[in-house]
PDB file of N, CA, C and O in Angstrom:
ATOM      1  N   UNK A   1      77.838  92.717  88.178  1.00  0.00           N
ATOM      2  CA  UNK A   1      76.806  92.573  89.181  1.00  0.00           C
ATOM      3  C   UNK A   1      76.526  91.103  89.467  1.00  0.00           C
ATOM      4  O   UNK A   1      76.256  90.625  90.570  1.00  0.00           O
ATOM      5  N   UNK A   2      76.628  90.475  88.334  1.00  0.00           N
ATOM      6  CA  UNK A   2      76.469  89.139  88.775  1.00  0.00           C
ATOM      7  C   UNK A   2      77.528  88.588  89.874  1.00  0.00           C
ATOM      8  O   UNK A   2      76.914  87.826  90.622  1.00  0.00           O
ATOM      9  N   UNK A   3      78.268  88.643  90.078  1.00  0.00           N
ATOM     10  CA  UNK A   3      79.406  88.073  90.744  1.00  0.00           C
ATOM     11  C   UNK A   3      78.886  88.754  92.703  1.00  0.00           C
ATOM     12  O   UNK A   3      79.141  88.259  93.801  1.00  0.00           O
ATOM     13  N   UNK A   4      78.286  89.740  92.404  1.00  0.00           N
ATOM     14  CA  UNK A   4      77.978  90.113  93.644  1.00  0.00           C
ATOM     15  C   UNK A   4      76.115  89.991  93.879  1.00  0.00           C
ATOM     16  O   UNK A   4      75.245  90.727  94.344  1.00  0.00           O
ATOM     17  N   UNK A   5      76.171  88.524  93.213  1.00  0.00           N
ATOM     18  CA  UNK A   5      74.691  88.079  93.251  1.00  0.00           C
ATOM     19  C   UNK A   5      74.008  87.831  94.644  1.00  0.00           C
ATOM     20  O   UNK A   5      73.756  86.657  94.916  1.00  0.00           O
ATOM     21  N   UNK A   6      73.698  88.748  95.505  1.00  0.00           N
ATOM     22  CA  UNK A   6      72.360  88.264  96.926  1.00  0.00           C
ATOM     23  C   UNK A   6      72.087  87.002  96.873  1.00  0.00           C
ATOM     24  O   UNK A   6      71.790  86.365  95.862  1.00  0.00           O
ATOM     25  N   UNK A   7      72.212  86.490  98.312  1.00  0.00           N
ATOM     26  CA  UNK A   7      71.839  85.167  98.921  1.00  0.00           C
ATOM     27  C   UNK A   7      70.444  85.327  99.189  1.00  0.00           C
ATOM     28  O   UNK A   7      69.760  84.309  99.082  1.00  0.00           O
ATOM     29  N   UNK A   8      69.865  86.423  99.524  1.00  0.00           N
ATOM     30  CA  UNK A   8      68.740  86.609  99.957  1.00  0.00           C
ATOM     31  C   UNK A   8      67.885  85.761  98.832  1.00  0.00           C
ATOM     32  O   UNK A   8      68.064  85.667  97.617  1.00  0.00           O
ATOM     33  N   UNK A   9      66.610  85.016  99.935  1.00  0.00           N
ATOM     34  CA  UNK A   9      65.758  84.263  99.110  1.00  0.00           C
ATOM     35  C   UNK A   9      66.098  82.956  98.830  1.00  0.00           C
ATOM     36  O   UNK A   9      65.378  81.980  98.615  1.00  0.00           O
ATOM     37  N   UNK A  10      67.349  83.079  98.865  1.00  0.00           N
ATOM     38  CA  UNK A  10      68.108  81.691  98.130  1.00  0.00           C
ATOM     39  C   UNK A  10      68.530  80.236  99.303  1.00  0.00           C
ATOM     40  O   UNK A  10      68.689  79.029  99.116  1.00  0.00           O
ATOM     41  N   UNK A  11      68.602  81.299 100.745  1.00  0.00           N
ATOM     42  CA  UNK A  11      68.836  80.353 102.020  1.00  0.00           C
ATOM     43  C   UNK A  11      68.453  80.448 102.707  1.00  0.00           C
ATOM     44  O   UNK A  11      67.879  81.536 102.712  1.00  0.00           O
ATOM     45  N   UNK A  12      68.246  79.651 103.996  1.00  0.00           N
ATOM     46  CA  UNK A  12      66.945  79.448 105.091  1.00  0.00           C
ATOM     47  C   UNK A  12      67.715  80.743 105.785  1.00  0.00           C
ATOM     48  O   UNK A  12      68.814  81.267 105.605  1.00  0.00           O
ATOM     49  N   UNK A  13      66.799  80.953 106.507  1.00  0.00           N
ATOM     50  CA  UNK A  13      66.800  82.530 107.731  1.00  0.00           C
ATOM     51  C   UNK A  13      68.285  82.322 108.302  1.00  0.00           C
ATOM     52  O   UNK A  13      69.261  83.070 108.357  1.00  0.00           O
ATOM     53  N   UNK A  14      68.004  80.698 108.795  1.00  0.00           N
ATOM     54  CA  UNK A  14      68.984  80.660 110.165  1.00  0.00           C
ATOM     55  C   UNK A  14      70.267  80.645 108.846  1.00  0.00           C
ATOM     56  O   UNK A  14      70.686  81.790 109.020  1.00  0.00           O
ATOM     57  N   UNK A  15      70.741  80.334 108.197  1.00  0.00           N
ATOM     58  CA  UNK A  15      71.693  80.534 107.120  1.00  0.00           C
ATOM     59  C   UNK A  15      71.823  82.104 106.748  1.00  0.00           C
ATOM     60  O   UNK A  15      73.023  82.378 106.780  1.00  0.00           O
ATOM     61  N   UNK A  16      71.347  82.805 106.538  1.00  0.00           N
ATOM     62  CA  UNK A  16      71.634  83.862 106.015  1.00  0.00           C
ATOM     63  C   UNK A  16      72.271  84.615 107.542  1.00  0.00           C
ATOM     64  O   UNK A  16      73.297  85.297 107.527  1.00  0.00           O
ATOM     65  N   UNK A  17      71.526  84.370 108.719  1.00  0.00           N
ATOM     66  CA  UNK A  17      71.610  84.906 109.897  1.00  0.00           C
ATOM     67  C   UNK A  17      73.422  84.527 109.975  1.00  0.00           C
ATOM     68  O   UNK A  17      74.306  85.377 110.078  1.00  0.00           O
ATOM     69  N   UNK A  18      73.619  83.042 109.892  1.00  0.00           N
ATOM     70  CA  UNK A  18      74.991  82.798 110.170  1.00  0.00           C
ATOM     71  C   UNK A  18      75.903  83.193 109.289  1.00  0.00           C
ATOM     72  O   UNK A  18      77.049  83.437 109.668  1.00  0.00           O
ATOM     73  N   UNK A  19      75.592  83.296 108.196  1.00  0.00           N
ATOM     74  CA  UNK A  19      76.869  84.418 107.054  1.00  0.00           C
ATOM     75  C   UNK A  19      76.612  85.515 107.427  1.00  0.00           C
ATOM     76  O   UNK A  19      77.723  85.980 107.680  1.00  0.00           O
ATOM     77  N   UNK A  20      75.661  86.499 107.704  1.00  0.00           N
ATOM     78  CA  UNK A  20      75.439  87.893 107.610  1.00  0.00           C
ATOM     79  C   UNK A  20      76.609  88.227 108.817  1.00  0.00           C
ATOM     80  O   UNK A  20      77.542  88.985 108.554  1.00  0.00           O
ATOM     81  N   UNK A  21      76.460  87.531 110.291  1.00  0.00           N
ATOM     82  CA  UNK A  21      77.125  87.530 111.184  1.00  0.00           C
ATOM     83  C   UNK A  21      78.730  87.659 110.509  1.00  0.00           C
ATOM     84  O   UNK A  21      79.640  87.809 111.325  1.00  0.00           O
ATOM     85  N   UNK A  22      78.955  87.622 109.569  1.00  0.00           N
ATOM     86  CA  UNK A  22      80.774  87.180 108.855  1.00  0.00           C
ATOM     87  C   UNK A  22      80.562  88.210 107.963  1.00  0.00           C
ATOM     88  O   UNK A  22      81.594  88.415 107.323  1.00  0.00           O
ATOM     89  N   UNK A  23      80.035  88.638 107.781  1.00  0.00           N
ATOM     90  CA  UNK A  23      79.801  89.696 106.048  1.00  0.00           C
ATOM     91  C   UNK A  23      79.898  89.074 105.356  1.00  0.00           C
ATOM     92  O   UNK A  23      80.527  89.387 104.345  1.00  0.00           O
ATOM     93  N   UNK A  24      79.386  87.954 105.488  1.00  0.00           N
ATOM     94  CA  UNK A  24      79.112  86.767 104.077  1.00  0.00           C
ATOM     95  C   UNK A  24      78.123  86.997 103.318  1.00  0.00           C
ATOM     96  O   UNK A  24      77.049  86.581 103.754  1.00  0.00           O
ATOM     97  N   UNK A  25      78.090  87.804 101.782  1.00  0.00           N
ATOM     98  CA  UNK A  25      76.401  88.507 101.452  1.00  0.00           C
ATOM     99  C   UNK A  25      76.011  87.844 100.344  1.00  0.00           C
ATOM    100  O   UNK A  25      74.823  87.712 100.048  1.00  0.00           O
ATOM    101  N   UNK A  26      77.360  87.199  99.379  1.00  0.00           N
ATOM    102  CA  UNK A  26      77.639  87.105  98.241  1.00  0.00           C
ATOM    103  C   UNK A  26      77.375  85.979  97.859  1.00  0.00           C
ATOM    104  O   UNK A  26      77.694  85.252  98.800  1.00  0.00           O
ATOM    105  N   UNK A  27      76.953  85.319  96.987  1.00  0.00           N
ATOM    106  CA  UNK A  27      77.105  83.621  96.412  1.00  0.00           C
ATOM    107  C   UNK A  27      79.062  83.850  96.111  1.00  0.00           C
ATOM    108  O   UNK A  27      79.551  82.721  96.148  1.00  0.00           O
ATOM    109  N   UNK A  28      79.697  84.465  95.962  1.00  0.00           N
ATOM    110  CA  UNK A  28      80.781  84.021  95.139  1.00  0.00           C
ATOM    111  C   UNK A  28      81.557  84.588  96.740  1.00  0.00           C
ATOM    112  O   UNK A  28      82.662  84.948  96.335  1.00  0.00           O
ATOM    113  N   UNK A  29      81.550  84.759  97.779  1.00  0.00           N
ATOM    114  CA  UNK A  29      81.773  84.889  99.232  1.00  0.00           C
ATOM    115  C   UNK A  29      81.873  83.551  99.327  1.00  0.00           C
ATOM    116  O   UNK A  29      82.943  82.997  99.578  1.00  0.00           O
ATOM    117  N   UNK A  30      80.634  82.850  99.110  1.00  0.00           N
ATOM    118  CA  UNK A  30      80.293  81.323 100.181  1.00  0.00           C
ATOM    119  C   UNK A  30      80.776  80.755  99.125  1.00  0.00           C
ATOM    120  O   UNK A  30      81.170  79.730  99.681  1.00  0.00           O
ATOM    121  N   UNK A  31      81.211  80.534  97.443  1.00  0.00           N
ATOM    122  CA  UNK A  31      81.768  79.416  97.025  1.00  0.00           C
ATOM    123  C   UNK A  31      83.235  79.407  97.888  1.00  0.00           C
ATOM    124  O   UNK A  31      83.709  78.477  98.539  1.00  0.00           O
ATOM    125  N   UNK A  32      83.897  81.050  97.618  1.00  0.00           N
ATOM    126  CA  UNK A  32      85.220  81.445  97.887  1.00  0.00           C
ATOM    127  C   UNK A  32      85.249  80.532  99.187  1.00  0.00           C
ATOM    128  O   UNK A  32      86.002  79.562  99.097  1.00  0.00           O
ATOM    129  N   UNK A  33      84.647  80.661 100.223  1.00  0.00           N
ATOM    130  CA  UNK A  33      84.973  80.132 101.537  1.00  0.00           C
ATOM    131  C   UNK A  33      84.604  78.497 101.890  1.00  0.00           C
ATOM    132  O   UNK A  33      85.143  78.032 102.894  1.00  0.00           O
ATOM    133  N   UNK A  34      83.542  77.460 100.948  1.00  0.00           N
ATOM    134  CA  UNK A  34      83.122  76.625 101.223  1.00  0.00           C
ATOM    135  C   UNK A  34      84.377  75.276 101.105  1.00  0.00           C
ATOM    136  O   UNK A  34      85.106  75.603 100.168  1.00  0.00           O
ATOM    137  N   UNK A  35      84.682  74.439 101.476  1.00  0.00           N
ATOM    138  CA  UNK A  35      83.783  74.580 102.798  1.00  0.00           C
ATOM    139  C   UNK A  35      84.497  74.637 104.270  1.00  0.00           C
ATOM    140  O   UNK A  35      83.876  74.871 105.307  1.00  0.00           O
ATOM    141  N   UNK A  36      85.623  74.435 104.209  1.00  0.00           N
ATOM    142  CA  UNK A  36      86.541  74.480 105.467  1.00  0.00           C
ATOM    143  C   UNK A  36      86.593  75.845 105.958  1.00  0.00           C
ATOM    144  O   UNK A  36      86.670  76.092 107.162  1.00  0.00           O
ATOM    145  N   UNK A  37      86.558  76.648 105.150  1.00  0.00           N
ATOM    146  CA  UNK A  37      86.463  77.950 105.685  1.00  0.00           C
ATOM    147  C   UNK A  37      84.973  78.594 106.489  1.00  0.00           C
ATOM    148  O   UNK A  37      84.968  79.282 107.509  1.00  0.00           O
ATOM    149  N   UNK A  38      83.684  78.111 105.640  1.00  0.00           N
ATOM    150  CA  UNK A  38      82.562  77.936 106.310  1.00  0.00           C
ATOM    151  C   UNK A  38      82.316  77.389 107.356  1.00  0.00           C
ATOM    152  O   UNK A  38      81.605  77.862 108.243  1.00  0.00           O
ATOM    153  N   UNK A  39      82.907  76.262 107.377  1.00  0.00           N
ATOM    154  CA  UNK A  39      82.831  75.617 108.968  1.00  0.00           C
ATOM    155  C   UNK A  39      83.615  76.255 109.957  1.00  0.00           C
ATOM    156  O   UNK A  39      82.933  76.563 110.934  1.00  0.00           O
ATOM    157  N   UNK A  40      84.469  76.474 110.021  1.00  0.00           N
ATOM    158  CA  UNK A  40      85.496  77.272 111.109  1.00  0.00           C
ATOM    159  C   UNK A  40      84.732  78.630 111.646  1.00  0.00           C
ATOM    160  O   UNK A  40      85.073  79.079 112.740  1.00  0.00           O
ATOM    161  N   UNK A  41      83.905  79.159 111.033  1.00  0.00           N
ATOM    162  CA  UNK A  41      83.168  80.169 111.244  1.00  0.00           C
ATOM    163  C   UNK A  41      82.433  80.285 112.279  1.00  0.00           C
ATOM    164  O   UNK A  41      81.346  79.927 111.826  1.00  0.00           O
ATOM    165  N   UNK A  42      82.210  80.615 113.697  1.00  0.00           N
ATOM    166  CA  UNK A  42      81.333  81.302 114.579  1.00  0.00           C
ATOM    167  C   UNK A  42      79.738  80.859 114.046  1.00  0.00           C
ATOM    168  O   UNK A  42      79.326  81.676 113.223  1.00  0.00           O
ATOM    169  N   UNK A  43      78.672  79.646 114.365  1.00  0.00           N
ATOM    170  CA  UNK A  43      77.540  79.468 114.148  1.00  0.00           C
ATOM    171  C   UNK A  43      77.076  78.741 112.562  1.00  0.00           C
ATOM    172  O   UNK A  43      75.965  78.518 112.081  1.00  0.00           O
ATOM    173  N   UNK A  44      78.760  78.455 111.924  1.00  0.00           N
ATOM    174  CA  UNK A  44      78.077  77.602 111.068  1.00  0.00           C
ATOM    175  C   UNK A  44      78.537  76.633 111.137  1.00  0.00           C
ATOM    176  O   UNK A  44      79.751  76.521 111.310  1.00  0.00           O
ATOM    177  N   UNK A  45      77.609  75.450 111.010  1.00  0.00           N
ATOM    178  CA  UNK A  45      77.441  73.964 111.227  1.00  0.00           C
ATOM    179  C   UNK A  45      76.988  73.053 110.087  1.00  0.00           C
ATOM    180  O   UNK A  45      76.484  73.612 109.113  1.00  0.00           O
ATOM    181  N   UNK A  46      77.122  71.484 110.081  1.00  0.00           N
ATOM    182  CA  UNK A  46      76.567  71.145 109.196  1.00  0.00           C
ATOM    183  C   UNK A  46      75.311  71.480 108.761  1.00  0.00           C
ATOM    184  O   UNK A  46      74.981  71.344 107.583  1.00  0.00           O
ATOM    185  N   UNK A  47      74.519  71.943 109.686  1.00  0.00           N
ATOM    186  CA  UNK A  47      73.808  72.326 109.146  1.00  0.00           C
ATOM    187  C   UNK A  47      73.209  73.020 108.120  1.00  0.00           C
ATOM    188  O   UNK A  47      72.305  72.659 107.366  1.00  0.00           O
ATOM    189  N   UNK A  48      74.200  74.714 108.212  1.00  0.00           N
ATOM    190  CA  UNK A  48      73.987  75.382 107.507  1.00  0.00           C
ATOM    191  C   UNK A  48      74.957  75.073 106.588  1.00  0.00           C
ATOM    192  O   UNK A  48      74.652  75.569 105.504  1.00  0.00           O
ATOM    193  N   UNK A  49      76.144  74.382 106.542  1.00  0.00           N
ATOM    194  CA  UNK A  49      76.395  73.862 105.158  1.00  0.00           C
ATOM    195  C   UNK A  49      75.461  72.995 104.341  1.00  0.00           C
ATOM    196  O   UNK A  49      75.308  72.937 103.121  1.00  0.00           O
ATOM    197  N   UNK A  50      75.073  72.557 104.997  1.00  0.00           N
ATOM    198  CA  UNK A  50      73.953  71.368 104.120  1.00  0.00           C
ATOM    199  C   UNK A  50      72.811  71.858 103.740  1.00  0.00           C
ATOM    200  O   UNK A  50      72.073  71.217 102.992  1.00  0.00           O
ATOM    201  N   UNK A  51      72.445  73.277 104.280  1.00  0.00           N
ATOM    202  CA  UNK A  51      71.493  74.326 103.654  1.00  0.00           C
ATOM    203  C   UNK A  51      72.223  74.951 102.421  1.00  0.00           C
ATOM    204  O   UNK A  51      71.585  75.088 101.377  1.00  0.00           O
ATOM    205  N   UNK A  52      73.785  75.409 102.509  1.00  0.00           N
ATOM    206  CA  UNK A  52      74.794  76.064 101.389  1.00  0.00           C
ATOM    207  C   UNK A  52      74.471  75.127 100.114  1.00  0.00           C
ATOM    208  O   UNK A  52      74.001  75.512  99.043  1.00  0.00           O
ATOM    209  N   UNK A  53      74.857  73.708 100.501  1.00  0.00           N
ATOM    210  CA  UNK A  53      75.575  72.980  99.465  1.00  0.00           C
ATOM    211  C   UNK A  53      73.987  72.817  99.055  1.00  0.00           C
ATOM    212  O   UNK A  53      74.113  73.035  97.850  1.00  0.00           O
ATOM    213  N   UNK A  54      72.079  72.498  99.304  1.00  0.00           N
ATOM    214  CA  UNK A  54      71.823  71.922  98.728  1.00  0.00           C
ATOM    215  C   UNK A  54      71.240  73.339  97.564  1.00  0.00           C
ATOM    216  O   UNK A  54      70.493  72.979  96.654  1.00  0.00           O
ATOM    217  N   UNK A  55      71.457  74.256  97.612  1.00  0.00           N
ATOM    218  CA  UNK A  55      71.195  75.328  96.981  1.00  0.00           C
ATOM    219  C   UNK A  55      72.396  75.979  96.170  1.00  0.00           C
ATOM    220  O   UNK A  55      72.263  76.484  95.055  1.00  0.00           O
ATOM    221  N   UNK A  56      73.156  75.928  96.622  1.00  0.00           N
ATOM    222  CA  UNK A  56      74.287  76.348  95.459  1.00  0.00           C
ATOM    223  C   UNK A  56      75.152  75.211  95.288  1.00  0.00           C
ATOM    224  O   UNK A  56      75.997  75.574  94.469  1.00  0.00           O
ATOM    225  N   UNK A  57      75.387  73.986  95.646  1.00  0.00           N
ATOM    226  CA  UNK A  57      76.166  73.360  94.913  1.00  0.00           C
ATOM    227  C   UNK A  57      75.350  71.882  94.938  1.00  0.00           C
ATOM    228  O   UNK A  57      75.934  70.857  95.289  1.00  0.00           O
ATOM    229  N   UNK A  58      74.204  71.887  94.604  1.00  0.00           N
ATOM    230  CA  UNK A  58      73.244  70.496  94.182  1.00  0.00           C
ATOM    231  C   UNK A  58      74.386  69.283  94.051  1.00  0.00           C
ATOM    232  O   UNK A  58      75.564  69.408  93.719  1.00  0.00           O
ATOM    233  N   UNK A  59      73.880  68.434  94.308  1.00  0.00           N
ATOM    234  CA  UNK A  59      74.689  67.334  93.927  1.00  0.00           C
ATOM    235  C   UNK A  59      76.368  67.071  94.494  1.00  0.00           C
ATOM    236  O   UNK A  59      77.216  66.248  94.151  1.00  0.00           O
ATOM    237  N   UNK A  60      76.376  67.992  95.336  1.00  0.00           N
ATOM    238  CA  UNK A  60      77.343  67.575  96.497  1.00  0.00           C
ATOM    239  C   UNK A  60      77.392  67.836  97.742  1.00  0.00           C
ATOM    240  O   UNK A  60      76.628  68.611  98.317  1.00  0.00           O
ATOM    241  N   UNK A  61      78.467  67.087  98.351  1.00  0.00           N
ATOM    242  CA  UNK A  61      78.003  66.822  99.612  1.00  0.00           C
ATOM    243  C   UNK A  61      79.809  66.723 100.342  1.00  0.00           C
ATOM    244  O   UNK A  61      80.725  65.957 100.042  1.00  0.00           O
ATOM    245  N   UNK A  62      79.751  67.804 101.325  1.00  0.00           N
ATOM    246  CA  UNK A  62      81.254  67.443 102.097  1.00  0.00           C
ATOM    247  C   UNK A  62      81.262  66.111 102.919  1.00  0.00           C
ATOM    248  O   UNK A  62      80.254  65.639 103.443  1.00  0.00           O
ATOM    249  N   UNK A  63      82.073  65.753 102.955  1.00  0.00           N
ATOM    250  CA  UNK A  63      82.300  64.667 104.151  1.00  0.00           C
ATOM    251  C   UNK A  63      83.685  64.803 104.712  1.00  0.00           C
ATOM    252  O   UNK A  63      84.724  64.353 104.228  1.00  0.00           O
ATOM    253  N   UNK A  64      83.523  65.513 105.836  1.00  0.00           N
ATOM    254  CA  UNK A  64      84.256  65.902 106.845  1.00  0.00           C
ATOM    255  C   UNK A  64      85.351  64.614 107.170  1.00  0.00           C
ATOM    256  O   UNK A  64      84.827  63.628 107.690  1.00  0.00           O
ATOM    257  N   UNK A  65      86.937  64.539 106.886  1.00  0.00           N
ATOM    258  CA  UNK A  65      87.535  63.666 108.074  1.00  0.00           C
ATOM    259  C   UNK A  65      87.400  63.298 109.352  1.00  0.00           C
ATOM    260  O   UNK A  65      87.499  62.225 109.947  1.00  0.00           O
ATOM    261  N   UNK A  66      87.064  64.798 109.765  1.00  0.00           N
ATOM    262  CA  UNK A  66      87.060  64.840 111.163  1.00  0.00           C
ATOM    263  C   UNK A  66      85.945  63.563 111.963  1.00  0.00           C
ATOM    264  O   UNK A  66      84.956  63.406 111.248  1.00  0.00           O
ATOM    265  N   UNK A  67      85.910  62.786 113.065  1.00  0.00           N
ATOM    266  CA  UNK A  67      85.133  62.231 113.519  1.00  0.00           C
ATOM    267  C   UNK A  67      83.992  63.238 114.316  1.00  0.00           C
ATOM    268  O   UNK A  67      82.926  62.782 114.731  1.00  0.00           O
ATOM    269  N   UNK A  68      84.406  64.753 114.470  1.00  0.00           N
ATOM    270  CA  UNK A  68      83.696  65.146 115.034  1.00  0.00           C
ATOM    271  C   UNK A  68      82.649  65.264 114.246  1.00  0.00           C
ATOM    272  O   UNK A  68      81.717  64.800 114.904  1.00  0.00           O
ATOM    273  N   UNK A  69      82.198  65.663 113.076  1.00  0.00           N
ATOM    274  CA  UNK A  69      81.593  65.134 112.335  1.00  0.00           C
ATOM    275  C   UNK A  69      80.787  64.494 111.654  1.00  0.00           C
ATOM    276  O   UNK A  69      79.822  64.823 110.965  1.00  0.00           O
ATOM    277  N   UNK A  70      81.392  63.285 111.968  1.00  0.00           N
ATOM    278  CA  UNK A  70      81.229  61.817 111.235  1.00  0.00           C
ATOM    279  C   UNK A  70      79.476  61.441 111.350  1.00  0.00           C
ATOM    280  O   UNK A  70      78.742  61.025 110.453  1.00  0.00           O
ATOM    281  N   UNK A  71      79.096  61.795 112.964  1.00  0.00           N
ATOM    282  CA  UNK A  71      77.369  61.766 113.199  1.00  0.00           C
ATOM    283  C   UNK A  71      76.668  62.965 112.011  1.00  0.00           C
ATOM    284  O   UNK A  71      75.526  62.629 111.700  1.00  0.00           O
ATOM    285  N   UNK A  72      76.934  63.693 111.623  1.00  0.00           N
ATOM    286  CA  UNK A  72      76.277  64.622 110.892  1.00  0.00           C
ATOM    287  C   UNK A  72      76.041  63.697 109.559  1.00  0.00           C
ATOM    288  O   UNK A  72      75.000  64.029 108.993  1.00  0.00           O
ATOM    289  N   UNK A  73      76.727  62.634 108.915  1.00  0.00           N
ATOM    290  CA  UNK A  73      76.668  62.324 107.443  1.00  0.00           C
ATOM    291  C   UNK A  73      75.350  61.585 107.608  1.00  0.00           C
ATOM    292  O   UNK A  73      74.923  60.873 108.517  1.00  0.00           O
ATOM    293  N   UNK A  74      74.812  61.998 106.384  1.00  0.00           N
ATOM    294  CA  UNK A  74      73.698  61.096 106.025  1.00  0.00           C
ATOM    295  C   UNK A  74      73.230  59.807 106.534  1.00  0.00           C
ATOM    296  O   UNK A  74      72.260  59.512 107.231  1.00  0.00           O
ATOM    297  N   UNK A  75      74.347  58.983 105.906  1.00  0.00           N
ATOM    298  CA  UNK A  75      75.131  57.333 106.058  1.00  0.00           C
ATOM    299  C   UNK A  75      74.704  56.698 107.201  1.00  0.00           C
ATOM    300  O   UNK A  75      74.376  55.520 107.344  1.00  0.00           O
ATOM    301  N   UNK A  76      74.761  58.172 108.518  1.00  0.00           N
ATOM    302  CA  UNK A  76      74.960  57.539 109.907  1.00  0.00           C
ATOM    303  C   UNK A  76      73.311  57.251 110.176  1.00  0.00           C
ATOM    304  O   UNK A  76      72.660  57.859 109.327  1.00  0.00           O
ATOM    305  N   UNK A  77      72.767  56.771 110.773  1.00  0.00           N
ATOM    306  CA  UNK A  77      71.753  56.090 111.292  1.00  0.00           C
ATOM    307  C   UNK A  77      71.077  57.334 112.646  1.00  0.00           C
ATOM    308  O   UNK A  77      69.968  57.866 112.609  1.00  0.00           O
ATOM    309  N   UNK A  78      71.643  57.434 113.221  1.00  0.00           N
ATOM    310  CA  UNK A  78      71.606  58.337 114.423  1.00  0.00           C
ATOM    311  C   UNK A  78      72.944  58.415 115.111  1.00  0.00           C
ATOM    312  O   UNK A  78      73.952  57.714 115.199  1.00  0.00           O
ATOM    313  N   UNK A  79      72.482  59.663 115.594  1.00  0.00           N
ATOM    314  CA  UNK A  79      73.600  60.431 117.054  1.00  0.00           C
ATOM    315  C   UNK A  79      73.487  59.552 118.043  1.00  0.00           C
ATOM    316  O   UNK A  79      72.438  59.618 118.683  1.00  0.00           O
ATOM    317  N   UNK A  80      74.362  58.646 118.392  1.00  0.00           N
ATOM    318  CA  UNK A  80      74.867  58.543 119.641  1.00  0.00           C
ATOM    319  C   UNK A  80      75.423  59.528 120.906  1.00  0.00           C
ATOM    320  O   UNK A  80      76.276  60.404 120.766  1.00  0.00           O
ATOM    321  N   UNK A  81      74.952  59.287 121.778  1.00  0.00           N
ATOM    322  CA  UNK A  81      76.018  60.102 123.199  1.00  0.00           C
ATOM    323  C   UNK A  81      76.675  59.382 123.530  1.00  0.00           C
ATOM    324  O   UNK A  81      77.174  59.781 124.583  1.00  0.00           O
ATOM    325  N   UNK A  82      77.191  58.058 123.146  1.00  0.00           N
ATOM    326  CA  UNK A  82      77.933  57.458 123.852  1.00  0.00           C
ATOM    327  C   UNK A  82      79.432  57.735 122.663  1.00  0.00           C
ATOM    328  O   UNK A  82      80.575  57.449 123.019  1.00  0.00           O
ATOM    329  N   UNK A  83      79.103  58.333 121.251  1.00  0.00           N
ATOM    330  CA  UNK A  83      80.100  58.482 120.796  1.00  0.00           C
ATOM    331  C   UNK A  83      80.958  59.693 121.001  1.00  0.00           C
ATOM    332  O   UNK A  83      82.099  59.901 120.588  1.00  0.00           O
ATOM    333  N   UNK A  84      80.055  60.560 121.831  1.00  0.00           N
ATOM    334  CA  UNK A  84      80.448  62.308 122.105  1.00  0.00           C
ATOM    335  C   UNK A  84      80.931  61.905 123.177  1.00  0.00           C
ATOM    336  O   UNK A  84      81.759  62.678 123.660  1.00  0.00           O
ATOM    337  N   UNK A  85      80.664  60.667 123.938  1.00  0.00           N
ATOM    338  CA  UNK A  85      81.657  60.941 125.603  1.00  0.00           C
ATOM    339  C   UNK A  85      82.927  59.930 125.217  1.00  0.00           C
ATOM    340  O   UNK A  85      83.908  59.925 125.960  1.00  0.00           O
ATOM    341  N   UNK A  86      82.896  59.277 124.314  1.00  0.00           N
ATOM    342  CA  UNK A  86      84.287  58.636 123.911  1.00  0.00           C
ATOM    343  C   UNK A  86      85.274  59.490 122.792  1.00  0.00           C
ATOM    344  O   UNK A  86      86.415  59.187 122.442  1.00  0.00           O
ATOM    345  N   UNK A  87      84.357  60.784 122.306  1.00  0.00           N
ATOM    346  CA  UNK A  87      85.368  61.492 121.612  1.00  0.00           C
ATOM    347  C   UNK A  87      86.423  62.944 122.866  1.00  0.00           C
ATOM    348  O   UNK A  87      87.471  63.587 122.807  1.00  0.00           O
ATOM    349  N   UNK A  88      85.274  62.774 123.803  1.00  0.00           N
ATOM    350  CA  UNK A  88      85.863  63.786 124.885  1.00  0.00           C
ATOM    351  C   UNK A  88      86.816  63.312 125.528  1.00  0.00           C
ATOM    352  O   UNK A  88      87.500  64.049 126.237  1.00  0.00           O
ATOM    353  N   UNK A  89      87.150  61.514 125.380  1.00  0.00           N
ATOM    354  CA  UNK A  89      88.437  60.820 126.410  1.00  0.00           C
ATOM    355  C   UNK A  89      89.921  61.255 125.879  1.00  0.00           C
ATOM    356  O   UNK A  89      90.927  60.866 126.471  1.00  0.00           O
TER     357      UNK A  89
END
């Protein structure tokens, strides 16, 4: 039973909303899939990874290659639009 331990309680609404959408129910679902597989997913975003990781995996943190990305890390200061219309060239 443990292995098919409920998220419920454990992650914000809009998180549970975006796994439930996948039949994502499980903590050992979202390790299995974190995190490239989580992201590729239909409605999940850094966001709701950064809701995943600060509840089940404390003390880490993805950092995406991708530049699409790159505005989501901590590190960054703020979102630019001038970096979203030079990633669309």
């Amino acid at each position: 039973m443990a292995t098919e331990l409920l998220l419920n309680k454990r992650l914000s609404r809009r998180t549970l909303n975006s796994l439930g959408r996948h039949a994502i129910t499980t903590v050992d679902q979202v390790v299995e899939a974190y995190p490239e597989r989580l992201l590729k997913l239909n409605g999940v975003g850094m966001t709701v990874l950064r809701d995943i990781e600060r509840t089940l995996f404390p003390g880490q943190q993805f950092q995406p290659d991708s530049g699409r990305y790159k505005a989501w890390s901590e590190e960054t200061s703020s979102y630019s639009n001038t970096d979203t219309a030079q990633q669309k060239k």
